[in-house]
N, C-alpha and C positions, 0 to 999 in steps of 0.2 A: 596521213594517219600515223605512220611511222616518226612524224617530226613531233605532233601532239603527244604521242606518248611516252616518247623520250624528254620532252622537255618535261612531264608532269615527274617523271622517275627521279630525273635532279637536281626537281624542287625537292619533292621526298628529302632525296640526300641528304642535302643541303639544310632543310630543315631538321633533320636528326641527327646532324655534329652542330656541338656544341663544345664550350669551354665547360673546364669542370665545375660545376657546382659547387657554392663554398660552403666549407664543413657546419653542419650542425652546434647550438651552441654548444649542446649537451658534450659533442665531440673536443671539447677545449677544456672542461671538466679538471684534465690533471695542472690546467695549470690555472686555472682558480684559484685564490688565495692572495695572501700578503708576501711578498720578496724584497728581500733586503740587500742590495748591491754591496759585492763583497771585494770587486776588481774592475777594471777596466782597459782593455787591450787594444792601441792603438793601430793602426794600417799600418805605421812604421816597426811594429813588435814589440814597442816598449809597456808596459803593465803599470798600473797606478790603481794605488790598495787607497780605497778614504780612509779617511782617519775616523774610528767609530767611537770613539772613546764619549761622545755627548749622546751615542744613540740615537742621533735625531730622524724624525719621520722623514725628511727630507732625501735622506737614504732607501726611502720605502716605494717599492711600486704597489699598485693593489689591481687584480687584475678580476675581474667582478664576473660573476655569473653568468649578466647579459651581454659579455667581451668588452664592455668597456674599460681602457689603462688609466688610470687614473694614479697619483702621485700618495705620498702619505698621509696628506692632507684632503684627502677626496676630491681632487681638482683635475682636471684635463691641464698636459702640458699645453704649450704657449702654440707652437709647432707641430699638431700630431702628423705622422704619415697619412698617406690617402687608402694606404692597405695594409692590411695585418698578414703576416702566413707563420701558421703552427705546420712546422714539419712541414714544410713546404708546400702545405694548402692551404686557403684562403680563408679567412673566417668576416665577417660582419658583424661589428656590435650595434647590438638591437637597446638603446636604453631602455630599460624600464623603471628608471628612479631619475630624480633631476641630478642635471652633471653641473658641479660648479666648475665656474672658467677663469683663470686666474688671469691677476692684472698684468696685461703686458699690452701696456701702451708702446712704448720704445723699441720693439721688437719688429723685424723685417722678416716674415719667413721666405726660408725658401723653399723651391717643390723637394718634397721629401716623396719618394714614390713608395715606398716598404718600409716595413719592419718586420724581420727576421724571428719569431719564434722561435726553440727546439730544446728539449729536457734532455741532457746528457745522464742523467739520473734521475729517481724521482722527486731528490727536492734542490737539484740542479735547476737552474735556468740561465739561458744564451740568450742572451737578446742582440742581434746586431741590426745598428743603425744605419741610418741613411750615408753618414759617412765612410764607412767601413768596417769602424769598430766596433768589439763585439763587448758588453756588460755582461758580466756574470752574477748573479744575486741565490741566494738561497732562499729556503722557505724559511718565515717566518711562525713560530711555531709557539 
């Protein structure tokens, strides 16, 4: 009887840890909007500013209500991560409008596991990639 009811105690357990639940979309809120890449900081340390002088959307992320990243042109990169983390929790984008996919026949991905979230300010944004590097962009305003 003592073996029965220890075995059902840690299932309980076991069934009540779990990994953390990922954030609400509501909870991603401050970083909804348009951002406009301002720098670029390599694993090695070195920093590279675009050139913005054409303004071009291409420079633009837009990060959408239902978490989907899409480019300035309203498109899904070629490559996305398989996870997003804002401040180092997880979020899920939920589409709820159609996501256009841009052409990239010639392109080989590779597994990209994360992308980095986190607002150094409020219209700050860190985005660091799968290779190490971190993009900084502002808000578009």
């Amino acid at each position: 009887m003592n073996k029965v009811l220890l075995f059902i105690l840690t299932l309980i357990a076991f069934v009540q840890c779990k990994k953390d639940s990922p954030l609400a979309l509501a909870d991603i809120h401050p970083i909804v909007g348009e951002w406009r890449l301002t720098s670029y900081k390599g694993t090695d340390g070195s920093t590279t500013v675009p050139d913005t002088t054409g303004q071009s959307r291409s420079l633009l992320i837009e990060i959408r209500a239902d978490g989907v990243i899409v480019d300035g042109y309203g498109r899904l990169s070629c490559c996305p991560p398989s996870k997003y983390l804002f401040n180092d929790r997880e979020f899920v984008p939920q589409p709820t409008a159609p996501v256009e996919y841009p052409p990239c026949p010639f392109i080989l991905c590779g597994p990209c596991p994360e992308m980095r979230i986190s607002m150094t300010a409020p219209d700050i944004l860190l985005v660091q990639s799968c290779g190490g590097g971190t993009s900084t962009y502002v808000r578009e305003k």
